[in-house]
C-alpha positions in Angstrom: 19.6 79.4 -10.9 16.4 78.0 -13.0 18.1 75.8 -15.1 19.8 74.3 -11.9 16.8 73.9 -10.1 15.0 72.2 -13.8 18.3 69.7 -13.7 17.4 68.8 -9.7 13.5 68.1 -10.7 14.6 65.6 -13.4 17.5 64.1 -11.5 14.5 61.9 -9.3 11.2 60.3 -9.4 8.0 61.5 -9.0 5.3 60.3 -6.3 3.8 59.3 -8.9 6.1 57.6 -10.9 7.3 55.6 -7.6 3.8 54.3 -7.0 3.1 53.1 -10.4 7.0 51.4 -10.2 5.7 49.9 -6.3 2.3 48.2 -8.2 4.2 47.1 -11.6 6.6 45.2 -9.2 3.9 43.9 -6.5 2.0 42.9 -9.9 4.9 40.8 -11.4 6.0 39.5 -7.5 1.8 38.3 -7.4 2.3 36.1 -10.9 5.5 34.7 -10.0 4.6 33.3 -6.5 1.2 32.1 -8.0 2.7 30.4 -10.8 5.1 28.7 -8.0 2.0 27.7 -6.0 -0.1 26.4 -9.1 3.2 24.2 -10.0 3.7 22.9 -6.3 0.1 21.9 -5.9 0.3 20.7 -9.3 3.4 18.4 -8.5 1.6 17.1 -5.2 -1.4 15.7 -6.9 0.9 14.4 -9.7 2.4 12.7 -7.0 -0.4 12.0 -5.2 -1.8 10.2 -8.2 1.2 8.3 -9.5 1.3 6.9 -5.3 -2.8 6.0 -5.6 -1.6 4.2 -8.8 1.1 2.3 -7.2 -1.3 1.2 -4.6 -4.1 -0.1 -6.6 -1.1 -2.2 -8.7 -0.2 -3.6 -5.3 -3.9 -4.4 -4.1 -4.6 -6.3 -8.3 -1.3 -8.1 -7.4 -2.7 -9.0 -4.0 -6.0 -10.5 -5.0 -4.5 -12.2 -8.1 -2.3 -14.2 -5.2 -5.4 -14.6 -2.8 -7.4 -15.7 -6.1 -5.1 -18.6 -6.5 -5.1 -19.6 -3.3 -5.1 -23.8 -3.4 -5.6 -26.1 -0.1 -2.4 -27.6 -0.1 -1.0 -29.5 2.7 1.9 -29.1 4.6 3.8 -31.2 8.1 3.1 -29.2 11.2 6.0 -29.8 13.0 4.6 -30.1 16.0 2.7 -33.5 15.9 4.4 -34.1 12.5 0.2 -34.1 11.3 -0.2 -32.7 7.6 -3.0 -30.5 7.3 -4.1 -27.5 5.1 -1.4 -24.7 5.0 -3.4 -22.0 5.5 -3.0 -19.6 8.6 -4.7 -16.1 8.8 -3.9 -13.1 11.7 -5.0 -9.6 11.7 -1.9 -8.5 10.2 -0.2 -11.5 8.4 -1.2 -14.3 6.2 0.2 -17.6 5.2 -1.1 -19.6 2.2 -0.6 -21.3 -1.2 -1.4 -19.8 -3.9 -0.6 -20.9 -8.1 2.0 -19.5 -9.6 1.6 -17.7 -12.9 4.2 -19.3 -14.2 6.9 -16.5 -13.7 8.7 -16.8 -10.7 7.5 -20.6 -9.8 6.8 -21.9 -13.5 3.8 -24.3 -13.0 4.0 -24.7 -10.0 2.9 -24.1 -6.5 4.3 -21.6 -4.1 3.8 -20.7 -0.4 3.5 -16.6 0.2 3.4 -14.9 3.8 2.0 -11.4 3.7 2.8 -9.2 6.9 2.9 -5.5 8.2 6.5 -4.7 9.3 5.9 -1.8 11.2 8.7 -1.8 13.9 11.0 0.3 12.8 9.2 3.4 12.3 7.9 5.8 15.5 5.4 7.3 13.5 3.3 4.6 13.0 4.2 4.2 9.1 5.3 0.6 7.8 5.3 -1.8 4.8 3.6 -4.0 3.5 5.5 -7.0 2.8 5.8 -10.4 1.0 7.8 -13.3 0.5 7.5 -15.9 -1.3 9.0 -19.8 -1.5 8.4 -22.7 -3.8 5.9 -24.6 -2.0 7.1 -28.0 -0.1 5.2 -29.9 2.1 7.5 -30.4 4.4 8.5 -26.6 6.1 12.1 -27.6 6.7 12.9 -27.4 3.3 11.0 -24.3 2.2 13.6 -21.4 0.9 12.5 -17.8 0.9 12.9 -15.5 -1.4 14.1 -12.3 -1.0 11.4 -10.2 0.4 9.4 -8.1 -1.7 8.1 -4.3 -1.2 4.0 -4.4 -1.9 3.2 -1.1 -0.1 4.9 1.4 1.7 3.6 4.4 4.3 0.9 1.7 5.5 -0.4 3.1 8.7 -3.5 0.4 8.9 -3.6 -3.1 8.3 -6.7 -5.0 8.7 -7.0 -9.0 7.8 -10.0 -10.7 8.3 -11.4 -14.1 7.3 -15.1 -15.4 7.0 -16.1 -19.4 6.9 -17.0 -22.0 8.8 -14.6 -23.3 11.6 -17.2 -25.8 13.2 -19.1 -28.2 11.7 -23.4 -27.2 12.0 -22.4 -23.7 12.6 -23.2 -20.9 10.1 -20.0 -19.2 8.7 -18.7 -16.0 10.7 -16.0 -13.3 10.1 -12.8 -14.0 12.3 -9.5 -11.8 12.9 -7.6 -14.8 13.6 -8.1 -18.0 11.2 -6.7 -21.5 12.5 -4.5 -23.5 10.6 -6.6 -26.5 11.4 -9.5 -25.2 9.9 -8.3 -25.4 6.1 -9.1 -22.2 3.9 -12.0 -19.8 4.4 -14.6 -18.8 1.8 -13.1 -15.2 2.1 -10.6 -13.3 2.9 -11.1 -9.3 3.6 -8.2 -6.5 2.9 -8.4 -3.6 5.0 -5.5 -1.3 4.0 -4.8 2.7 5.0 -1.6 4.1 3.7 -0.1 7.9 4.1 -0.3 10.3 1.7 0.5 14.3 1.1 -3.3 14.7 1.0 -5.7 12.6 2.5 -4.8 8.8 3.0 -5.6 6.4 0.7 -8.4 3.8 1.7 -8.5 0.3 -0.2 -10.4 -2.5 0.4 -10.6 -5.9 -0.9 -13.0 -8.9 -0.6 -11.2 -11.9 -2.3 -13.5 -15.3 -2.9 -11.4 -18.4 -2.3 -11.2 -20.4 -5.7 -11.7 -23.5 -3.4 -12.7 -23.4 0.8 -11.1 -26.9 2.0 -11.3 -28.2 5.8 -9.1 -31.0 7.4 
């Protein structure tokens, strides 16, 4: 009868022994999850870095190309008049910029910059170029395939300072006429999504030369 009841008593677990087995586990479960948390936040602001990169590569290309800009003329096909090709909006941009001898060796080339934001119900959209060897005459300009500058843009804001008549002081405009030539500057505005907080960049890009018709 006692040695049965010895051999019952060492068949189990104690209280004891169960609550020490309940913390070791809810100890090693508490490391494991935390590791899996450091790595995840540690993978978003990898991310979040490598996309802040991206963008700031995008913005240098950007004011290389507004840098360049040159006051060449083009036809309006309207009146058949040639007059500076340079025509500014809040959220596109035509101009003329130099090539650095890549794409366009030596040469001139004509680059529209817009928001193409149609597509996408959250509000999200791209920031876009293409690009053409320049020609005066617009009907035989040739895009290029268009080319990805930024993605997740949720803000665009182009604006344009100068003088658009003669005796006035320069002002800041959202909308810059064609017949006006080039302004002295051209302002950036760009917000684009993130994981984390969006990503504010702004440029202020001096023309290399202002020219007016």
């Amino acid at each position: 009868m006692t040695q049965d009841n010895r051999r019952d008593g060492q068949a189990g677990f104690t209280l004891v022994e169960l609550l020490i087995a309940l913390a070791v586990t809810a100890a090693i479960a508490f490391f494991v999850l935390g590791g899996l948390d450091f790595s995840r936040r540690a993978w978003e602001i990898s991310r979040g870095r490598e996309g802040a990169e991206e963008v700031d590569a995008a913005m240098t290309q950007l004011r290389g190309l507004l840098a360049r800009t040159t006051p060449a003329m083009a036809i309006d096909e309207g009146d058949r008049i040639a007059r500076v090709l340079f025509e500014g909006h809040e959220h596109r941009l035509t101009f003329v910029t130099l090539s650095e001898a890549t794409a366009f060796p030596g040469g001139s080339m004509r680059v529209r910059l817009y928001w193409d934001n149609a597509s996408d119900a959250r509000g999200r959209g791209t920031l876009m170029l293409r690009t053409a060897v320049y020609r005066s005459n617009p009907r035989l300009v040739v895009d290029a395939q268009p080319i990805v500058l930024v993605r997740d843009v949720v803000r665009l804001s182009l604006r344009y300072f100068g003088v658009i008549e003669t005796g006035r002081a320069p002002q800041w405009l959202s909308d810059w006429p064609s017949l006006r030539g080039t302004p002295q500057l051209v302002l950036v505005q760009v917000e684009v999504a993130t994981n984390g907080r969006p990503l504010h960049r702004v440029l202020q890009v001096p023309l290399r030369v202002a020219a007016a018709n």
